[in-house]
C-alpha positions in Angstrom: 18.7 -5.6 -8.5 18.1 -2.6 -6.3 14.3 -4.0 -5.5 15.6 -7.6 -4.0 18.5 -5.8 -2.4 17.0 -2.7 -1.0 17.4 -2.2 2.6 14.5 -0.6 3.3 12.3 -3.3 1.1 14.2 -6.3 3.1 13.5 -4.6 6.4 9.5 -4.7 5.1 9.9 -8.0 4.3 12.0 -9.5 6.8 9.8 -7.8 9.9 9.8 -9.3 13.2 5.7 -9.7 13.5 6.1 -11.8 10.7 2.9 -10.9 9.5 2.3 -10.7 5.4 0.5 -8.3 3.4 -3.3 -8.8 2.6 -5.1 -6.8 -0.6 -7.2 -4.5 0.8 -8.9 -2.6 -1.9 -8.6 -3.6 -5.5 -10.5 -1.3 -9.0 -12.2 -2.9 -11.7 -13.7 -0.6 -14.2 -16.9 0.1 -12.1 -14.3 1.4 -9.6 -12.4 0.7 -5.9 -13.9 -2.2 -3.8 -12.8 -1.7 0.0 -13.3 -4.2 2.9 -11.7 -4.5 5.7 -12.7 -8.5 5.4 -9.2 -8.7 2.5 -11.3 -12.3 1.6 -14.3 -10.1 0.3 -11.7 -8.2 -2.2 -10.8 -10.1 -5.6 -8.1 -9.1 -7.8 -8.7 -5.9 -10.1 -6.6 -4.3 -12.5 -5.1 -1.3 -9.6 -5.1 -3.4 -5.9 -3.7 -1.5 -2.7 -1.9 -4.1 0.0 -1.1 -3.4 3.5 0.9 -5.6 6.3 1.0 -3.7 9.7 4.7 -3.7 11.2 6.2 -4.2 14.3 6.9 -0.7 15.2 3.1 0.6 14.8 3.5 1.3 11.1 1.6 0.2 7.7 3.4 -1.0 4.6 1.4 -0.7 2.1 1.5 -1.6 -1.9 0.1 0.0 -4.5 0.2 -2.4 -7.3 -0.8 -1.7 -11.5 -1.7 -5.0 -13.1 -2.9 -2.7 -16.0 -1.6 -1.8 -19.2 -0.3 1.4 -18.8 0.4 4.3 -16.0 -1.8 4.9 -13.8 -3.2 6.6 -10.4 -4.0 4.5 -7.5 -5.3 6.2 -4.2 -5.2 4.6 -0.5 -7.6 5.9 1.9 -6.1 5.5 5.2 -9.3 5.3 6.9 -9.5 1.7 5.4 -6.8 0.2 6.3 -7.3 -2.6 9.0 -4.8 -1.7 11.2 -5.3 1.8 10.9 -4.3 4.1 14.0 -6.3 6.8 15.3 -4.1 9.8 13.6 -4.7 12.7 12.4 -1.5 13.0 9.8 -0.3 10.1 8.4 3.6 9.7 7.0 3.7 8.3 3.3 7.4 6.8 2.7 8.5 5.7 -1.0 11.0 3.0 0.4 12.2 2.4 -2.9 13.6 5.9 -3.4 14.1 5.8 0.5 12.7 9.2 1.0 9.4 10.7 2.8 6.8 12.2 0.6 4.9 14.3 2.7 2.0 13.8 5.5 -1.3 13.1 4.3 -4.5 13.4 6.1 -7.0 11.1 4.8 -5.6 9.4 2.0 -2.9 9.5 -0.6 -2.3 9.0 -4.2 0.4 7.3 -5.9 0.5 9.0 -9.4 1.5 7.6 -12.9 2.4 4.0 -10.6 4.0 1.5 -13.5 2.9 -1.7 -14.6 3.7 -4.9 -12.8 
């Protein structure tokens, strides 16, 4: 219940740009695929999505279609509406707590299934 009533998720969802999230970097077993083009990336088992917000910021997703726990890394330098920053602010909105400022990426670790 906490996931369709979360503030923080709603605010995500319910943003004034109005913009939604595209898949920007999905894994198959040969690896991550990035592009910037989200048509060019096809559905893997570990996919990253981002949505840019109103305020400046990123939401971004990292989603396990796998089988079991599991490490996904975004590289912020991929995003497409990435901002010229040299520390970037990673947010669990879930837990509605920062986790630290990252520099050039950032890896979710043991993310469950979906």
């Amino acid at each position: 219940l906490a996931t369709l009533t979360g503030p923080e998720p709603i605010k995500v969802n319910q943003d004034p740009l109005g913009l939604q999230g595209r898949r920007v970097a999905s894994s198959n077993d040969g690896g991550f695929s990035w592009s910037r083009d989200t048509q060019a990336v096809t559905s893997g088992t570990l996919e990253v999505w981002a949505k840019p917000l109103e305020d400046g910021a990123v939401a971004v997703i990292l989603l396990n279609r796998g089988s079991s726990f599991a490490n996904i890394t975004v590289r912020f330098t991929d995003l497409p509406w990435q901002t010229s920053s040299d520390r970037y602010t990673v947010r669990d909105i879930w837990l509605q707590k920062d986790i630290g400022d990252f520099e050039s990426s950032y890896t979710g670790e043991n993310i469950e299934t979906h």
